[in-house]
C-alpha positions in Angstrom: 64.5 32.4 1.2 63.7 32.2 4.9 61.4 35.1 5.0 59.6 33.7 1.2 59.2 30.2 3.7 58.0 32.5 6.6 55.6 34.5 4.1 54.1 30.8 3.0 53.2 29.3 6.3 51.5 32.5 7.3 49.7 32.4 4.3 49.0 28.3 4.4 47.6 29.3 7.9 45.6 32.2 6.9 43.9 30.1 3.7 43.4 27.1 6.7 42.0 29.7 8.8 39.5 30.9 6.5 38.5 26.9 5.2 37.7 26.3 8.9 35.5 29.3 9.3 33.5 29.0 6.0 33.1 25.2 7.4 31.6 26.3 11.0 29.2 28.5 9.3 28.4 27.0 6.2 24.5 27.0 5.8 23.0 23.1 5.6 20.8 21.5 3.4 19.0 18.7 1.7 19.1 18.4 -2.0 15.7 18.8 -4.0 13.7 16.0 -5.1 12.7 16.8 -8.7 8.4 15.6 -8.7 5.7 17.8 -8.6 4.2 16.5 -5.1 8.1 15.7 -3.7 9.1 16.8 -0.3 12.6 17.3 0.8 13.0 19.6 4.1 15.9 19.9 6.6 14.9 21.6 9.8 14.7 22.6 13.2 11.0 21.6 14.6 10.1 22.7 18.4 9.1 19.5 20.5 8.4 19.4 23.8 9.7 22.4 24.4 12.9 21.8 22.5 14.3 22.2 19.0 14.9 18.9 17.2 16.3 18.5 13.7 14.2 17.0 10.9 14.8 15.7 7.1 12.0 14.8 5.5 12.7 13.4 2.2 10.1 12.0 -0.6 9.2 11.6 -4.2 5.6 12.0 -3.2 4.3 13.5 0.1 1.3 11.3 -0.7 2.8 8.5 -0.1 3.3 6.2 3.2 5.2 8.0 6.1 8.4 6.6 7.8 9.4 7.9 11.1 13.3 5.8 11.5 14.1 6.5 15.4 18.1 6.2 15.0 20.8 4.1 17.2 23.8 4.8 18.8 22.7 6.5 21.1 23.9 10.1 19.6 24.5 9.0 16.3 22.4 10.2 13.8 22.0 9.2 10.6 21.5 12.2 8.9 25.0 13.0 7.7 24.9 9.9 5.2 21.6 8.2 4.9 20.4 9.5 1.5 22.7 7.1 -0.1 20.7 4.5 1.3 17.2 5.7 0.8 16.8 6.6 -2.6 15.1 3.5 -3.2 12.6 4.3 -0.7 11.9 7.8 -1.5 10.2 6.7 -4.2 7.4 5.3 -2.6 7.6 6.8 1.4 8.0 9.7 3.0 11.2 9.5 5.4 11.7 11.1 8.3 14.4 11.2 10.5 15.4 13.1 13.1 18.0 13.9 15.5 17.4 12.8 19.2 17.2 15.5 22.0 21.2 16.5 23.1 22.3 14.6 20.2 23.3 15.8 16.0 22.5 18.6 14.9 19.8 18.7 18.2 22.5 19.6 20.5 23.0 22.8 21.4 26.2 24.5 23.1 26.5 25.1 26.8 22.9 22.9 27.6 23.0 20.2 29.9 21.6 17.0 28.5 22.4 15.1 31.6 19.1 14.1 32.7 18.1 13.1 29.2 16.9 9.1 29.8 15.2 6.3 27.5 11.5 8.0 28.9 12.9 11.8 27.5 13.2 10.4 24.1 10.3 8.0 24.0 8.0 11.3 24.8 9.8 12.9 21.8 9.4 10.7 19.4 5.5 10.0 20.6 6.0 14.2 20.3 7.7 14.1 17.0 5.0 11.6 15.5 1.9 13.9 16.4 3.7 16.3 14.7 4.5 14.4 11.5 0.7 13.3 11.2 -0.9 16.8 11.5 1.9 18.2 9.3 1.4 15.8 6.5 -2.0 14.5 7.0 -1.7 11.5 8.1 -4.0 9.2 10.3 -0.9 6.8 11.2 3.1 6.2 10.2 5.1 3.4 9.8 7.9 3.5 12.7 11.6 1.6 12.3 13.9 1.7 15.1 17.4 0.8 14.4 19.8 -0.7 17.2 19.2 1.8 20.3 17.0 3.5 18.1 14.8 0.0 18.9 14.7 0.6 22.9 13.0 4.1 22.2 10.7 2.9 19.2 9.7 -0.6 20.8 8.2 1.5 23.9 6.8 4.0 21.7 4.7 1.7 19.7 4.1 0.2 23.5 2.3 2.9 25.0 0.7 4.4 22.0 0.0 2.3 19.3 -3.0 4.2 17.6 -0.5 6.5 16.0 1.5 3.4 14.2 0.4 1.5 11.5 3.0 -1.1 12.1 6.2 -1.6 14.3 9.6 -2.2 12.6 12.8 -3.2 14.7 16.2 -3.8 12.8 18.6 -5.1 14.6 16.0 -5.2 17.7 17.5 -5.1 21.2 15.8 -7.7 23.3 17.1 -9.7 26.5 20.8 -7.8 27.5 22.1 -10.3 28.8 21.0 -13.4 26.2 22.2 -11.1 23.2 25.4 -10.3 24.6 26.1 -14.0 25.4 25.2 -15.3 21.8 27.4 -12.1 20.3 30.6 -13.5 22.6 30.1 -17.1 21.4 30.2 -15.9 17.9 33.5 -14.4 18.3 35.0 -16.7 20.0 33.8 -19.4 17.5 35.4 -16.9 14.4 38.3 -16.2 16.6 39.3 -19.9 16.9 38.4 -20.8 12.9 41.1 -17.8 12.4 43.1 -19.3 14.5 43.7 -16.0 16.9 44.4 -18.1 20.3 44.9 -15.0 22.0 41.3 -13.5 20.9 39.6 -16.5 22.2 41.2 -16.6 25.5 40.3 -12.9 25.7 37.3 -13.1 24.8 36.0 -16.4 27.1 37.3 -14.5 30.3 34.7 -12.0 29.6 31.8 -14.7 29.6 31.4 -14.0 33.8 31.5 -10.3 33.3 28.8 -10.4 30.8 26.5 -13.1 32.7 26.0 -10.6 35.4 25.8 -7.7 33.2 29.0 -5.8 34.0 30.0 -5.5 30.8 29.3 -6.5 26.9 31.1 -8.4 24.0 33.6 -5.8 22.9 32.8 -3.6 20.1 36.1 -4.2 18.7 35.9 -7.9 18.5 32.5 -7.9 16.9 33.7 -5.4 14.3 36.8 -7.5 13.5 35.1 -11.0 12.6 32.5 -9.2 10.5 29.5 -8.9 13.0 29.0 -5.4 12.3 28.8 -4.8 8.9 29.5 -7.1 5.9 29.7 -4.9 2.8 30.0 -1.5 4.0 32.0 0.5 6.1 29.7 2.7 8.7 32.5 4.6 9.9 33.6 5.8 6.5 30.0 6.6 5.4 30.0 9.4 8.5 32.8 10.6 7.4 32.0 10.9 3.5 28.7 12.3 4.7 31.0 14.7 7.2 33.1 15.9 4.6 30.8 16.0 1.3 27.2 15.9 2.4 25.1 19.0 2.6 23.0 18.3 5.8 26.3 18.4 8.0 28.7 21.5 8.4 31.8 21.4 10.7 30.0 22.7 13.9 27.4 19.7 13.3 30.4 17.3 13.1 31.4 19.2 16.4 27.8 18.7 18.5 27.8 15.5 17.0 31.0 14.0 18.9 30.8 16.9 21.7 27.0 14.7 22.4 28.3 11.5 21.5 31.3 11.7 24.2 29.5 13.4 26.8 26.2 11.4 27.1 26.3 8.1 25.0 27.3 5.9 27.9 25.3 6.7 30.1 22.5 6.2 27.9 23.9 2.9 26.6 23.9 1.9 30.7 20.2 2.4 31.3 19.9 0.5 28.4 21.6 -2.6 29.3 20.2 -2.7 32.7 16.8 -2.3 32.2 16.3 -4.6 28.8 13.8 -3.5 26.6 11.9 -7.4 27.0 11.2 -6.7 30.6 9.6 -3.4 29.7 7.6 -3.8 26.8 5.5 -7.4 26.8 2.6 -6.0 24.8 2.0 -4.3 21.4 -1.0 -3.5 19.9 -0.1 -3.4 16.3 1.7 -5.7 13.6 5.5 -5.7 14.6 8.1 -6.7 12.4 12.2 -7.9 13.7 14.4 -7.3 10.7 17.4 -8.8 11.8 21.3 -9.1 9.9 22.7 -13.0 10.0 25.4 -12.3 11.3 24.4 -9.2 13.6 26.6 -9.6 17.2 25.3 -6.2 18.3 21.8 -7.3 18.9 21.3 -11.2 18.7 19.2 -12.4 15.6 18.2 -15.6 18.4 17.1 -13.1 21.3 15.7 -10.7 19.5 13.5 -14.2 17.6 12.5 -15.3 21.4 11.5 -12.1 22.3 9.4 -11.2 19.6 7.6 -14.3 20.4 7.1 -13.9 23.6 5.3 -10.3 23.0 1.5 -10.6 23.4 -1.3 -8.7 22.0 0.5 -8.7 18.0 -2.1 -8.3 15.1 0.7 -9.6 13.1 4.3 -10.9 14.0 7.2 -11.6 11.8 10.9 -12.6 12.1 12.6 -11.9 8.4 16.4 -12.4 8.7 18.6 -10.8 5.4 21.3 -13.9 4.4 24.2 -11.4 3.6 24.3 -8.7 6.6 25.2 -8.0 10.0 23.7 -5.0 12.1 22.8 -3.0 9.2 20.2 -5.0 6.8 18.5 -1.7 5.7 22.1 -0.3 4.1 24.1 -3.8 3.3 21.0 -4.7 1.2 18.8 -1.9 0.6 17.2 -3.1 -2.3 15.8 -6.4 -1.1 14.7 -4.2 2.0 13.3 -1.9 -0.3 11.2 -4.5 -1.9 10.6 -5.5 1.5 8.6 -2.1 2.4 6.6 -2.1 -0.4 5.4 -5.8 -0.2 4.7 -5.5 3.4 3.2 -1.7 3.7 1.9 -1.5 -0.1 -0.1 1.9 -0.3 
């Protein structure tokens, strides 16, 4: 009986051994996109002289081209975003892309160290030049989400003849002004709740965050609803981890090797050099698509900032009634419709 248990285990292990293995070298893909003139590619594309990945998904390659710069920093969306998307294959092209040292971009035993806001903003400015020539366009529509803002905002900044239009969601604006409103919110849904102990935890921090030590907890914001509002962002990497194709189990390990090793120190440049004392001028139509109840980037700051920008063709606040910090997921078909009203081919 002992050596049948004995004979099990080793077996258990050696079927374990092999599942692991088959997941660190599984080959990666994107599904097909049944239409004549669709495009659906996942690769590696050499910019400034390093290898970033791509997906580039459509219905019709013909159609208007989305470059979506994503947050984090390090966290791509790659691993789940074609849930969310569908909608807008159908009339854009989507690109996204994993940012230098992070995803699928990574690559084992480099130093992404001195990787700042300026290395990224070249690579997407990089990326885009690439993206026109390679699909004929004169200009792309570019989205920044959360982080993904900082880059994009500076982007569309410095060279706006390559943009058709500007899209933040969840826009990062004044640090310290976003922060503040995000802690007043949680204190405010901490004492309808009725959590005494949240709310004095969370109005000792108000100093801290005044002189820009520190930020509203992530925690806090995620337990009153100030995140998300419908879905679960951590569960859609995993599900995308698990069962997508883009991902295998050595992406999932670059992915949190990057996301440990470098996202702080990007989140720091961030917060101490807000993007509203950088960029006070854009020369195309910008657009702030902002959650309600977003307490990772302020609805209010990011309002003040976009009216404070100069040099706008066209300027436009639109705030969706039923999310937090992800509009474009928690309600993807009125964003959807959104796209094609505002960028109609």
């Amino acid at each position: 009986m002992k050596k049948k248990i004995i004979n099990i285990i080793k077996w258990f292990g050696i079927i374990l051994l092999l599942l692991v293995i088959i997941g660190l070298c599984f080959p990666t893909w994107t599904p097909k996109i049944s239409n004549k003139n669709s495009i659906s590619e996942l690769r590696k594309v050499k910019i400034n002289d390093t290898l970033l990945e791509v997906m580039i998904r459509g219905r019709n390659r013909d159609n208007p081209v989305v470059i979506f710069v994503h947050g984090g920093p390090c966290c791509s969306e790659i691993p789940y975003v074609r849930e969310y998307q569908n909608l807008l294959e159908k009339d854009f092209t989507i690109v996204h892309y994993d940012q230098r040292g992070s995803g699928k971009s990574y690559k084992f035993g480099t130093d992404y160290s001195d990787v700042t806001a300026s290395t990224n903003v070249d690579d997407l400015i990089a990326l885009t030049e690439y993206i026109e020539d390679y699909l004929q366009k004169e200009q792309v529509i570019l989205i920044g989400h959360s982080y993904g803002t900082y880059i994009a905002t500076i982007a569309a900044a410095l060279e706006p003849e390559l943009y058709r239009a500007y899209v933040g969601i969840g826009q990062m604006s004044n640090t310290i002004e976003s922060e503040l409103d995000g802690l007043q919110k949680c204190i405010e849904a901490a004492e309808e709740a009725g959590n005494t102990e949240d709310v004095t935890y969370l109005k000792g921090l108000e100093n801290s965050i005044l002189q820009g030590t520190k930020i509203t907890p992530r925690e806090y914001v995620r337990k009153y609803g100030f995140a998300s509002r419908s879905i679960d962002e951590n569960a859609d990497y995993q599900r995308g981890f698990l069962f997508g194709s883009e991902y295998n189990l050595l992406d999932v390990i670059r992915f949190y090797t990057a996301l440990i090793k470098y996202q702080d120190s990007l989140i720091n440049e961030a917060l101490n050099n807000p993007v509203s004392d950088i960029v006070t001028k854009i020369d195309i139509p910008v657009y702030f698509v902002m959650g309600k109840y977003d307490c990772m980037t302020s609805p209010e700051a990011a309002e003040e900032y976009l009216n404070n920008l100069a040099g706008l063709t066209a300027r436009e606040l639109v705030i969706f009634e039923d999310s937090a910090h992800y509009p474009q997921f928690e309600e993807k078909e009125k964003f959807y419709n959104w796209m094609c009203d505002t960028f109609p081919k």
